[in-house]
N, C-alpha and C positions, 0 to 999 in steps of 0.2 A: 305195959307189957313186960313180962318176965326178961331177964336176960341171960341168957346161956351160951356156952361156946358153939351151940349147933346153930343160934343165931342173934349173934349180940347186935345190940344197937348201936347204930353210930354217933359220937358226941363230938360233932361238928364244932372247931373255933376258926376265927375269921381266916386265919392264911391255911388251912389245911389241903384247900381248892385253889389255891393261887403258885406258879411257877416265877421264874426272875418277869416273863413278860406275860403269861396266859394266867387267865382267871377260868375255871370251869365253876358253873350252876345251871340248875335245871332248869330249862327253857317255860315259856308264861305264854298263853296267847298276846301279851303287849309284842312279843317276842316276832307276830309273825310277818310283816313287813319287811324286815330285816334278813326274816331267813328264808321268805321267797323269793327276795333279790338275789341270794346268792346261789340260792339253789338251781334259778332257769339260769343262770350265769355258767352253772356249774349241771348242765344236762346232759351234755356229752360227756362230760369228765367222769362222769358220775354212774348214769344209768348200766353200763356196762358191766361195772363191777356188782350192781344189787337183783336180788330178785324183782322178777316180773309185776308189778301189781296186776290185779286181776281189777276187771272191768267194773265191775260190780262194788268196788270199791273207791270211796271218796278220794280226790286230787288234792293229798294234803298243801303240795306244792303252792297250789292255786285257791283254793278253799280255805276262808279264815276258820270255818264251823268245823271241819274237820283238821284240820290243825290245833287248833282249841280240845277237841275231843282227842288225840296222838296227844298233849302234855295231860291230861285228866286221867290216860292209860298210863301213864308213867306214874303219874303222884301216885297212883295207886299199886302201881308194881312195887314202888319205895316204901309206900306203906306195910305192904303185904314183906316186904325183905327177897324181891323175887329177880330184882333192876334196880339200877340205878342209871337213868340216862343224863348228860350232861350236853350243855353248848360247850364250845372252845371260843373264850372272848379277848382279841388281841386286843389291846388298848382301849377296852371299854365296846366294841366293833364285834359280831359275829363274826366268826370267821370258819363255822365247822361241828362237829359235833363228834362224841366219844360217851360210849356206853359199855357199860355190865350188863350182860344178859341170861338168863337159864343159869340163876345162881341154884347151887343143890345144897341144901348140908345135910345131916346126919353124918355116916364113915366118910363121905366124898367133899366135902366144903369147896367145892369148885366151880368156876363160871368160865364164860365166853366175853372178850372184849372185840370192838368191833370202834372203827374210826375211818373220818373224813375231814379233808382241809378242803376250804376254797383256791380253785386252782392260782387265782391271784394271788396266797400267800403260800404256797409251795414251796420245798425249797429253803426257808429259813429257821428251821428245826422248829416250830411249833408243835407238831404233830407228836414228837418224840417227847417234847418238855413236857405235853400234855399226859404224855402215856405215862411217867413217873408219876407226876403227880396223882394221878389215877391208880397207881397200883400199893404206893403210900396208903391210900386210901381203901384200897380192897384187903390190903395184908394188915395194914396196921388198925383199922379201924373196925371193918368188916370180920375179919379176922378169919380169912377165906387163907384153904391150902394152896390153891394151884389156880391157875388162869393163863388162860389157852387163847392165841390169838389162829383164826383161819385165813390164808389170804391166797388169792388164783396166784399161780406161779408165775405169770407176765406180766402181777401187777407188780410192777418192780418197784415202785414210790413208797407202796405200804411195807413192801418187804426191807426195803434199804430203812424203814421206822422200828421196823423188829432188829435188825441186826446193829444196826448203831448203839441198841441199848443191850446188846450181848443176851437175849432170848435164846432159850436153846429150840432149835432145828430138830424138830420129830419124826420129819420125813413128809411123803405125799398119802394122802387121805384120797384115795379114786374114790369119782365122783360123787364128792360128797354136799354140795349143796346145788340147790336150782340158781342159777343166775343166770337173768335178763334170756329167759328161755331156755337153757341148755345147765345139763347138768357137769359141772366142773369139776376138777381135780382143785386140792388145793394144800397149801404148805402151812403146816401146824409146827407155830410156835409156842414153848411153854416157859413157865418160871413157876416156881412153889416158894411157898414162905422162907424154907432156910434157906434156898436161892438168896431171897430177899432182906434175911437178916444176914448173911456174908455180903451185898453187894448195895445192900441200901446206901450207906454212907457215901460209897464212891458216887454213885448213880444223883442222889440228891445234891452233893457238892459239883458235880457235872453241870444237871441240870435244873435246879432249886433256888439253892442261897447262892 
């Protein structure tokens, strides 16, 4: 496939996904025993902040065949250049997950990122180290302008993830997405690439090497 700035190809080497302690790759059906332990672990922790499933749709949680079929939509959003979704692997351990979503290019080269820790590793900056290392990799690699985090403004865990890494604060977006039934408000965080080429170095010497 051709490669051009409206959508270059990614040329992955070994530590490009790797932080001081997190490794991100994109999840396998071998994958899913692991991340349905964590996930009913993490049900209340969790369902609050996401949209409703709708009934009619398979229980990836619980369902190896439909869990299997969620990474087959992914390889293929990666294929297509449209996602990139990721596990978050502490010490070799699932512990989470962090995704690129509704990447656009032409004039706009921009996406949505979206993340979750297991509440049993909360707390000891993974989530943040991840999000570097993620965004190395949408600027530097992907070669994306801008990337927009959304998050409800009483999730205070996601948000204290945007501001420790100095994301800039856009303001409140009313009611802008369905969650777990009800349509929420929510706090848009952004960065853009020359954001990223003034504050990469700090950010990577932070959270990286």
């Amino acid at each position: 496939m051709k490669q051009s700035r409206f959508r270059p190809q990614p040329t992955l080497k070994d530590n490009d996904l790797k932080g001081r302690r997190v490794e991100l790759r994109p999840l396998a059906s071998s994958d899913f025993e692991d991340w349905s332990e964590v996930r009913n672990a993490n049900v209340d922790w969790l369902t609050r902040w996401e949209p409703t499933r709708p009934p009619e749709i398979p229980d990836v949680i619980n369902d190896k065949n439909a869990f299997s079929a969620r990474c087959n939509a992914r390889d293929r959003e990666r294929h297509l250049g449209s996602g990139y979704g990721f596990g978050i692997f502490v010490n070799g351990s699932f512990s989470g997950e962090i995704n690129i979503s509704s990447i656009q290019r032409g004039p706009f080269q921009s996406c949505y990122v979206g993340y979750w820790i297991d509440k049993r590793n909360a707390g000891n900056g993974y989530t943040p180290e991840s999000l570097v290392v993620l965004l190395r990799f949408a600027f530097e690699e992907l070669k994306l302008h801008r990337i927009q985090v959304a998050i409800i403004p009483r999730n205070f865990s996601s948000q204290r993830v945007a501001e420790k890494l100095g994301l800039r604060n856009e303001g409140i977006a009313q009611r802008y997405l369905e969650i777990n039934g009800k349509w929420e408000d929510h706090v848009r965080f952004a960065i853009t690439s020359e954001e990223w080429e003034i504050r990469a170095p700090e950010l990577i010497e932070e959270w990286i090497n």
